[in-house]
N, C-alpha and C positions, 0 to 999 in steps of 0.2 A: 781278391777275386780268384776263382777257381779257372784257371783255360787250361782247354785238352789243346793241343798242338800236334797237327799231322803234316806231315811235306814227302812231297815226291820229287826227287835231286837227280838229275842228268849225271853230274860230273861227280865221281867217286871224291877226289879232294876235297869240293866244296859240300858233298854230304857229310863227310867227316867232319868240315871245321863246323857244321851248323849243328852234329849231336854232338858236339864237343859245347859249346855253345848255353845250347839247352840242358844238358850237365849242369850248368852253372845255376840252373833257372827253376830245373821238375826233376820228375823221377820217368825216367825211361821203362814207358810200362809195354811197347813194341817196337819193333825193329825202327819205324817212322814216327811214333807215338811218344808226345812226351805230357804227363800231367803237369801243372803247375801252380801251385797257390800262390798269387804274384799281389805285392799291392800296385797302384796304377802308375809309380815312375818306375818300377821293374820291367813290368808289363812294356811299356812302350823301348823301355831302355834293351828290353830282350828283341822286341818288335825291327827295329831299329837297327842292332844288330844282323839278326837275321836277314833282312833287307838287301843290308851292306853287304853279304856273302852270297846270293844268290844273283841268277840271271833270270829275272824277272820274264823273257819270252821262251825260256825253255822247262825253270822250272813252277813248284806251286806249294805254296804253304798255306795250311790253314788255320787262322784262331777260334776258336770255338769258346765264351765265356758263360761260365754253366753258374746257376745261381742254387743256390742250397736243396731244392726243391728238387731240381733238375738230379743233382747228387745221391739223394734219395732213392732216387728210379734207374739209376744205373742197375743194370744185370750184368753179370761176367757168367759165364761159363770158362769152367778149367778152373786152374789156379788164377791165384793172383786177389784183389783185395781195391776197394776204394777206401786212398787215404785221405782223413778228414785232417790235420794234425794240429795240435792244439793253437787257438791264435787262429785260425781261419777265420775271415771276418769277409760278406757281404760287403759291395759299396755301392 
C-alpha cells in the first residue's frame, strides 16, 4: 500500500527520532512529509513505532493510504516526482 505520512512534533528530539524513523519506512519528500510503499505488517510495524515516540496530547500524525488511482491524480508543482517503484502492489 502506498501512505503519505504527515506529523506536527512539539518536541525537537522526538521530531528527530520520528524522521529518523520514517527513514527507515519512505522517502522524505517535505520537511514533515514522508511517502511510503509499505506492505500491511510495515505499515503497522511503522504505525506502532511512531505511536511509541510521540505524545499523543501535544502532538499529531497523519496516515493517509492512497490507492493507485489516487496516485494517478497527484499534481506537484516545483521539483520533485511521484515514486511508483517497481513491486508496488494494491491490497
Amino acid at each position: 500500500m502506498y501512505v503519505l505520512v504527515s506529523y506536527d512534533i512539539v518536541d525537537n528530539k522526538v521530531r528527530t527520532k520520528v524522521m529518523k524513523l520514517l527513514k527507515n519506512f519512505g522517502d522524505r519528500i517535505q520537511q514533515s512529509v514522508f511517502e511510503c510503499d509499505l506492505d500491511e505488517a510495515d505499515y503497522h510495524r511503522m504505525k506502532q513505532g511512531v505511536e511509541e515516540l510521540i505524545d499523543k496530547g501535544e502532538d499529531r500524525v497523519r496516515y493517509y493510504r492512497l490507492c493507485r488511482t489516487c496516485l494517478k491524480r497527484v499534481v506537484i508543482s516545483g521539483w520533485g516526482e511521484v515514486r511508483e517503484d517497481e513491486g508496488f502492489e494494491i491490497i
